[in-house]
N, CA, C and O atoms as CSV, one atom per row, in Angstrom:
chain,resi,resn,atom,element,x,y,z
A,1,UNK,N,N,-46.111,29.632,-58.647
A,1,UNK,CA,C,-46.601,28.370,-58.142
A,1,UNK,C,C,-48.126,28.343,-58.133
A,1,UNK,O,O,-48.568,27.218,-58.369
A,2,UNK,N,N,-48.881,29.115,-57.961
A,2,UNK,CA,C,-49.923,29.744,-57.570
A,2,UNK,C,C,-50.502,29.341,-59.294
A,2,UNK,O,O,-51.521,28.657,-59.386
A,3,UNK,N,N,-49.992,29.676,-60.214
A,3,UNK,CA,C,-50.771,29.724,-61.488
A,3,UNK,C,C,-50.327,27.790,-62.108
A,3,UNK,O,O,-51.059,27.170,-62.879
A,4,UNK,N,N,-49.465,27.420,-61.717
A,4,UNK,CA,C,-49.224,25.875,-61.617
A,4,UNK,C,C,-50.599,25.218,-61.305
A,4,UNK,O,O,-51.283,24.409,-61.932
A,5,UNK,N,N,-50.783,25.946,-59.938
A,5,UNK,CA,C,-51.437,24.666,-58.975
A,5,UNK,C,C,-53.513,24.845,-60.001
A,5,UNK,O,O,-54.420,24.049,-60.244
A,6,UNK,N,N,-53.233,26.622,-60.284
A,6,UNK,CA,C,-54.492,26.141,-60.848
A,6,UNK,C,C,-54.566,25.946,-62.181
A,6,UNK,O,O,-55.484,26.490,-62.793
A,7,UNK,N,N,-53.643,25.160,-62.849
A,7,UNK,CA,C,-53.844,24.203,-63.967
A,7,UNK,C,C,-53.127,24.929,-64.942
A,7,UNK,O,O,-53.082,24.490,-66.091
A,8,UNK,N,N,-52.433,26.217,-64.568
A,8,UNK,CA,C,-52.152,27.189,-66.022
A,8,UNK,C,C,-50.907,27.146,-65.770
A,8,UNK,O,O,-50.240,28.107,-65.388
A,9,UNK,N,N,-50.419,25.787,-66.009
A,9,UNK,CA,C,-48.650,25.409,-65.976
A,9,UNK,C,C,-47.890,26.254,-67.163
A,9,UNK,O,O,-46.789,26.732,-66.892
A,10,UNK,N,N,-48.587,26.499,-68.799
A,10,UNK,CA,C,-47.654,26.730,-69.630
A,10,UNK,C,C,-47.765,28.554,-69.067
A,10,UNK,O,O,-46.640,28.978,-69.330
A,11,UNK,N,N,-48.172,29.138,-68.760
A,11,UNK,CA,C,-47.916,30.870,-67.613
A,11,UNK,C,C,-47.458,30.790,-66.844
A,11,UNK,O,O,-46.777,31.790,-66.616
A,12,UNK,N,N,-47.365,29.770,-65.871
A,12,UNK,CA,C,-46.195,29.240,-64.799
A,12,UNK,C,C,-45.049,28.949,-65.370
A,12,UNK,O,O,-44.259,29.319,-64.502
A,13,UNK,N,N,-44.635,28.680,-65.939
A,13,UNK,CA,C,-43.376,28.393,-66.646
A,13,UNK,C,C,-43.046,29.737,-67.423
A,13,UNK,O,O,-41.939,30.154,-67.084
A,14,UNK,N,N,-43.718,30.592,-68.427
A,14,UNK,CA,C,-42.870,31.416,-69.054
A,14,UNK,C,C,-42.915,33.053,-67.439
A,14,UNK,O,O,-42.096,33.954,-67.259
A,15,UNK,N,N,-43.650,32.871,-66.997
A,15,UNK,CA,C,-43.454,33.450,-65.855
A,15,UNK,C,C,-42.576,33.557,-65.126
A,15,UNK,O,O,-42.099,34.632,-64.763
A,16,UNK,N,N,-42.048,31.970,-64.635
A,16,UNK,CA,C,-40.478,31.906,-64.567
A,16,UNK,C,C,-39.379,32.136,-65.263
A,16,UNK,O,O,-38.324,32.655,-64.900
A,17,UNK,N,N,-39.836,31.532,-66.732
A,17,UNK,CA,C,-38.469,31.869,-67.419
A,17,UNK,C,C,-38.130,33.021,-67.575
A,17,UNK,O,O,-36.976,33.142,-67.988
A,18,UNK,N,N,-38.861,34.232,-67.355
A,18,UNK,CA,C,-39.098,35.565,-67.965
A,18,UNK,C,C,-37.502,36.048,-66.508
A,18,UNK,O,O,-36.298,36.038,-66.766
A,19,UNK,N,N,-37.872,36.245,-65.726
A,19,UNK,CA,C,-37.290,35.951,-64.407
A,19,UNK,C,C,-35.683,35.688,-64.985
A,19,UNK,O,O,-34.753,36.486,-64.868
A,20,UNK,N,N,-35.647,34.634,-65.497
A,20,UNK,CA,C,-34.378,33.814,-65.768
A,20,UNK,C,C,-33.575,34.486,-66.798
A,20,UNK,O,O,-32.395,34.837,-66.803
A,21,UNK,N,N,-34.533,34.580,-67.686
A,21,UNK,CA,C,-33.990,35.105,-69.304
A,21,UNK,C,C,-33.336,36.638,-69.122
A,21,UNK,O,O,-32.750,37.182,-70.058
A,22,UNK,N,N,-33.502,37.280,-67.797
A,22,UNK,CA,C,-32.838,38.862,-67.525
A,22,UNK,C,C,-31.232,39.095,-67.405
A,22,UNK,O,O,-30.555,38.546,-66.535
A,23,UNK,N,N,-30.975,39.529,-67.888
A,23,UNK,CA,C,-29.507,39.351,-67.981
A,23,UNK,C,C,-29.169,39.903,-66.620
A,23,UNK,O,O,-29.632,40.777,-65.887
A,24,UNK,N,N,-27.698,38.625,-66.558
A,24,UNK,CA,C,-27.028,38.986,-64.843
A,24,UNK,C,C,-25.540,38.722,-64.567
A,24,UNK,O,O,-24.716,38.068,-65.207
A,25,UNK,N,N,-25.486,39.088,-63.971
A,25,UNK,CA,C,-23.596,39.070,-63.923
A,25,UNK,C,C,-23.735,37.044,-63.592
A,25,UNK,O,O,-24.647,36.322,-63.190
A,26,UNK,N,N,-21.790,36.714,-64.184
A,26,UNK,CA,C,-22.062,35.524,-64.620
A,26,UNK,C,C,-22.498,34.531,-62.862
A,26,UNK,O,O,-23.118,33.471,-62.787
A,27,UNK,N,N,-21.877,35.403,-61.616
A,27,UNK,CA,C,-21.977,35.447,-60.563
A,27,UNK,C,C,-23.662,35.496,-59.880
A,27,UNK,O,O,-23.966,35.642,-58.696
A,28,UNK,N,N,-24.266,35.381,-60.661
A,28,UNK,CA,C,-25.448,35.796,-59.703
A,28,UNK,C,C,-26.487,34.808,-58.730
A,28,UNK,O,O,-27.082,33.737,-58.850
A,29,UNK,N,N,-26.295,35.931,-57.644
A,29,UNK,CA,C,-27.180,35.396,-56.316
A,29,UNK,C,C,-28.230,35.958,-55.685
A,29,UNK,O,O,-28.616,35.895,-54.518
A,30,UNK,N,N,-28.726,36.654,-56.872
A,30,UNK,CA,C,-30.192,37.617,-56.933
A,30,UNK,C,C,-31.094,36.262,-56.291
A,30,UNK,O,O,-31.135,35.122,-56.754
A,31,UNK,N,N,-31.643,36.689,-55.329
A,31,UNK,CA,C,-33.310,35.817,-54.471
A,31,UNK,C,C,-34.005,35.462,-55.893
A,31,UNK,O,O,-34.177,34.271,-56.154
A,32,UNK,N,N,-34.348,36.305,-56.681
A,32,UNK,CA,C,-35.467,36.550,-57.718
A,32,UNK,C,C,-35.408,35.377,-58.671
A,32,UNK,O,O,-36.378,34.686,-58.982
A,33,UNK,N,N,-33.984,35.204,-59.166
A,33,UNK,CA,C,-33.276,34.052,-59.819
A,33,UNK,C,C,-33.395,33.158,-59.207
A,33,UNK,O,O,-34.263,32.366,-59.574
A,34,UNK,N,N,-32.690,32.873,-58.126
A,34,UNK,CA,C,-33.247,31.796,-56.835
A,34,UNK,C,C,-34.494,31.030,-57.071
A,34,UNK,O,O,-34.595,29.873,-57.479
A,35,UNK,N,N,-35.384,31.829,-56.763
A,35,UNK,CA,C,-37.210,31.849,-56.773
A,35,UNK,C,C,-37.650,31.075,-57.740
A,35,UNK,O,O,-38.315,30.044,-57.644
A,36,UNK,N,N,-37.130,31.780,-58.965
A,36,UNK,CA,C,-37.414,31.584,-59.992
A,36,UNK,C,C,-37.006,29.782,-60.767
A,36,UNK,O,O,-37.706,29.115,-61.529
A,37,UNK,N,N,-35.664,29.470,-60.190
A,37,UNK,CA,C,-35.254,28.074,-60.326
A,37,UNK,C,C,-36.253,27.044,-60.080
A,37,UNK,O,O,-36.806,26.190,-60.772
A,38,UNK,N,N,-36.311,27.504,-58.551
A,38,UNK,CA,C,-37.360,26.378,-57.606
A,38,UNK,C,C,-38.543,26.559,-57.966
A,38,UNK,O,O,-39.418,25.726,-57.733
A,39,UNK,N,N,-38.744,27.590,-58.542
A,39,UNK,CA,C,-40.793,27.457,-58.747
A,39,UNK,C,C,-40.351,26.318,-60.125
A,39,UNK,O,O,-40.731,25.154,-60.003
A,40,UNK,N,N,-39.726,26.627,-61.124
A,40,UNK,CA,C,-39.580,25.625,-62.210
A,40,UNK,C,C,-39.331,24.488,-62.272
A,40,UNK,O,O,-39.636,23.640,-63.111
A,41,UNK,N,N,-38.512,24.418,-60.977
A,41,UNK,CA,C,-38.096,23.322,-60.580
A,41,UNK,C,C,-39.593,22.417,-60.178
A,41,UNK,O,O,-39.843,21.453,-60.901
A,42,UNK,N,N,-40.577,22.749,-59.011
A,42,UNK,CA,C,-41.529,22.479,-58.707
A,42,UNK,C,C,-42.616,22.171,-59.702
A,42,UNK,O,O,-43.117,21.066,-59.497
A,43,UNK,N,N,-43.109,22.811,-60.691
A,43,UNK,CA,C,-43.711,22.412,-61.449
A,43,UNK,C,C,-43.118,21.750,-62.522
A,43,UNK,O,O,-43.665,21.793,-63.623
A,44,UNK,N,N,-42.190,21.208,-62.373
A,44,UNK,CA,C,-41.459,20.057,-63.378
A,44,UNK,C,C,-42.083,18.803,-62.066
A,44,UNK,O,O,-42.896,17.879,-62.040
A,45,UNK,N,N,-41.533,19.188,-61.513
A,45,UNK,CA,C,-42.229,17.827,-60.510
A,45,UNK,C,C,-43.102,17.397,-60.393
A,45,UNK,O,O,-43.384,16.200,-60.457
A,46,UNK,N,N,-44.122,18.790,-60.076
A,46,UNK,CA,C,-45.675,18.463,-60.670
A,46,UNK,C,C,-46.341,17.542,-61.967
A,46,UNK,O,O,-47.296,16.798,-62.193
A,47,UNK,N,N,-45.138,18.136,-62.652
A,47,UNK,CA,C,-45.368,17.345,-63.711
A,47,UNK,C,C,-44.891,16.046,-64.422
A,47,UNK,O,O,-44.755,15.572,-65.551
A,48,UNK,N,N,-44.675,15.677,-62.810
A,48,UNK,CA,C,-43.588,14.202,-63.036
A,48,UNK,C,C,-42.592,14.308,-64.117
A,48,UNK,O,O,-42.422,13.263,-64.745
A,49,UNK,N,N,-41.796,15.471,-64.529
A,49,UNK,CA,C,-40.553,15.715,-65.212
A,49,UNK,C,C,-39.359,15.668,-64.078
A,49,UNK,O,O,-38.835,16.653,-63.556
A,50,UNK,N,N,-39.087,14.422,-63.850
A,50,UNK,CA,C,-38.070,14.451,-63.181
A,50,UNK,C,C,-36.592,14.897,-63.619
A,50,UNK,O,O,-35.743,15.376,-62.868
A,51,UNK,N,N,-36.436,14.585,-65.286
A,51,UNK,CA,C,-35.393,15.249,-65.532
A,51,UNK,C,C,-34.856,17.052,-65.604
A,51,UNK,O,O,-33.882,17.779,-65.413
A,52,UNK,N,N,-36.579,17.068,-66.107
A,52,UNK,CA,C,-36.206,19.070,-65.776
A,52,UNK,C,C,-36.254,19.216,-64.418
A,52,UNK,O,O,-35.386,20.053,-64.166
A,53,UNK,N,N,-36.853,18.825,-63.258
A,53,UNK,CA,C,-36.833,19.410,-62.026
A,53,UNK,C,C,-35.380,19.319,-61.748
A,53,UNK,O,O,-34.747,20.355,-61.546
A,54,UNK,N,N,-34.694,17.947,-61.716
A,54,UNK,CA,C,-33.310,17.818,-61.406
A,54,UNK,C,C,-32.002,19.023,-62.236
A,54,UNK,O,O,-30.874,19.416,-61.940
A,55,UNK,N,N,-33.115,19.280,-63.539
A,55,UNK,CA,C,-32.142,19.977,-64.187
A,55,UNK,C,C,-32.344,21.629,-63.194
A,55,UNK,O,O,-31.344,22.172,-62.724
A,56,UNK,N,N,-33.052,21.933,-63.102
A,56,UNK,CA,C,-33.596,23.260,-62.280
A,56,UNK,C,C,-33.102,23.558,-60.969
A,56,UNK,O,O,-32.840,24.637,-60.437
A,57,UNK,N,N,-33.008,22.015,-60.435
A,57,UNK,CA,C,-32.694,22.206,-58.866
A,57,UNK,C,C,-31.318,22.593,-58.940
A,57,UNK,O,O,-30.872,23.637,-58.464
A,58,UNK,N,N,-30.442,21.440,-59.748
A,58,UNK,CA,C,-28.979,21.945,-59.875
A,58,UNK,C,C,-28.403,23.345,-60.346
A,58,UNK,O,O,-27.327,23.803,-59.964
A,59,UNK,N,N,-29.687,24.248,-61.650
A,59,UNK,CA,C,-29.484,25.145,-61.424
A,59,UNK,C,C,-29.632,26.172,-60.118
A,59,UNK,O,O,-28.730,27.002,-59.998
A,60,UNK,N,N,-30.589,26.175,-59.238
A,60,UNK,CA,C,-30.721,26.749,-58.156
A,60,UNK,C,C,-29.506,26.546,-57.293
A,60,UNK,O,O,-28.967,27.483,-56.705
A,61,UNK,N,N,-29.142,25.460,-57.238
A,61,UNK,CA,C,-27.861,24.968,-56.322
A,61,UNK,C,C,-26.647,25.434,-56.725
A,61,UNK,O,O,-25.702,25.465,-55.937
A,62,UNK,N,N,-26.530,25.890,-58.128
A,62,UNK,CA,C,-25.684,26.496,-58.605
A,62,UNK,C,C,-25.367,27.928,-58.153
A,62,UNK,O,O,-24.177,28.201,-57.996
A,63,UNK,N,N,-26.341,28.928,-57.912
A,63,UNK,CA,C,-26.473,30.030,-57.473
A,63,UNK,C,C,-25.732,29.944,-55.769
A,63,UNK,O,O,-25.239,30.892,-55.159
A,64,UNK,N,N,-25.850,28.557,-55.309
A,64,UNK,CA,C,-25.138,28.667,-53.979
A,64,UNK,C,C,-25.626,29.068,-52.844
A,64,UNK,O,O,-24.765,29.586,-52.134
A,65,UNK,N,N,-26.885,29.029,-52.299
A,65,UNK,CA,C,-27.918,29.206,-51.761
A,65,UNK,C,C,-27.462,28.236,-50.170
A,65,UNK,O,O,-27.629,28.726,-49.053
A,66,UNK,N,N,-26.994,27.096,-50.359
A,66,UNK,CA,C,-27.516,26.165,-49.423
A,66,UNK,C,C,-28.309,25.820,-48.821
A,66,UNK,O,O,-28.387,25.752,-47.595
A,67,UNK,N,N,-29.228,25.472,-49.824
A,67,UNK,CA,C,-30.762,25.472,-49.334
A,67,UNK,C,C,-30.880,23.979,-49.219
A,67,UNK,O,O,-30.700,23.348,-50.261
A,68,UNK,N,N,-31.244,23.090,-47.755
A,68,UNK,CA,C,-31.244,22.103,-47.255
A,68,UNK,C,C,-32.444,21.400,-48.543
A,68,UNK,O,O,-32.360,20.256,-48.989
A,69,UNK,N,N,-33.241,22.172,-48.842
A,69,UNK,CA,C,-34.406,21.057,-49.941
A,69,UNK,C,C,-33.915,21.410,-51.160
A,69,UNK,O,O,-34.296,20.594,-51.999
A,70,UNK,N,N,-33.309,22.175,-51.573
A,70,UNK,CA,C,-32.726,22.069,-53.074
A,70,UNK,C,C,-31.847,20.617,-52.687
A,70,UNK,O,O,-32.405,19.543,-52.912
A,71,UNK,N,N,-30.519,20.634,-52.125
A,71,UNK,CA,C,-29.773,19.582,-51.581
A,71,UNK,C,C,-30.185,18.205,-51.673
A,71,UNK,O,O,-29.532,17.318,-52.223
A,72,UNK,N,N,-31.856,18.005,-50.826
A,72,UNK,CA,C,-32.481,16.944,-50.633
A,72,UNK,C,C,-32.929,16.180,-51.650
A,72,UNK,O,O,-32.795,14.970,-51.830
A,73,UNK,N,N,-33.665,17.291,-52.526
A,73,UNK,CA,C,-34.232,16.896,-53.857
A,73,UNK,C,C,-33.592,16.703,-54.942
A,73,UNK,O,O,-34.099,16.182,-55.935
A,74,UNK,N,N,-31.857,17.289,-54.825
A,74,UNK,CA,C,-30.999,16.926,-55.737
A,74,UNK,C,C,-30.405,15.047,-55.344
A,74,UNK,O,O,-29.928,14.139,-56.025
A,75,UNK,N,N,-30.685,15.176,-54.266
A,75,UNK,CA,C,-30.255,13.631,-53.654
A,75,UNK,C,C,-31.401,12.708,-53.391
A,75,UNK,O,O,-31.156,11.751,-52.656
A,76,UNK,N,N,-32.162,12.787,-53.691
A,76,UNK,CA,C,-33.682,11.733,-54.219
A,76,UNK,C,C,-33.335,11.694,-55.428
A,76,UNK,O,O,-32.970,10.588,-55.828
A,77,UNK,N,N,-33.323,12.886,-56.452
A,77,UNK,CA,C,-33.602,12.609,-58.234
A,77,UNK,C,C,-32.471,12.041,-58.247
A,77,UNK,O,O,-32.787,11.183,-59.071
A,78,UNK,N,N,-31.102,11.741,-57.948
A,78,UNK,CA,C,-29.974,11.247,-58.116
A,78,UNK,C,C,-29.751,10.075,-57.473
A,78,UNK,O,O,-28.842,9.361,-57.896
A,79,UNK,N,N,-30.433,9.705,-56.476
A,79,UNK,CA,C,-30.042,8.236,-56.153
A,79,UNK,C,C,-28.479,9.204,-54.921
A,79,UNK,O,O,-27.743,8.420,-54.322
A,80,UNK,N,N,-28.339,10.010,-54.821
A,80,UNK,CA,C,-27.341,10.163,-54.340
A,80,UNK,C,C,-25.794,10.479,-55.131
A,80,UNK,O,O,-24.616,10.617,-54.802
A,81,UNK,N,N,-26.518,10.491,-56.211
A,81,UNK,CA,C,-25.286,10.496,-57.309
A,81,UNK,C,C,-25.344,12.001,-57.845
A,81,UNK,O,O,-26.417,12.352,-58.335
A,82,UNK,N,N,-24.181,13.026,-57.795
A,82,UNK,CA,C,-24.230,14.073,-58.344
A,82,UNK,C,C,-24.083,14.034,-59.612
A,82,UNK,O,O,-24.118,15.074,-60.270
């Protein structure tokens, strides 16, 4: 997030993906993965990409977290519509 905010979005992003791209059981609820969703998720937002953030959040939500602002932000980008 940190390399987002100071302007070096395309290192913010493979930073995350790097994170993502590690192979994991098809089950996984590794934090790191987690982390890794929502920072992407966030700088899609930043970047007024509402369709990748929504795509990111649902991945994070996928992992099963129940995280009240993944939830929230999946129900703003959706209108409420899953």
């Amino acid at each position: 997030m940190v390399l987002a905010i100071m302007g070096r979005t395309d290192e913010a992003i493979n930073l995350a993906k790097s994170v993502i791209d590690a192979r994991r059981c098809s089950f996984c609820r590794h934090s790191a993965c987690y982390e890794a969703y929502l920072s992407l998720a966030k700088i899609c937002e930043f970047q007024n990409d509402k369709a990748g953030a929504l795509e990111y959040y649902r991945k994070a939500n996928e992992i099963g977290r129940d995280d009240s602002e993944v939830i929230k932000a999946m129900i703003t980008f959706t209108g409420g519509r899953n």
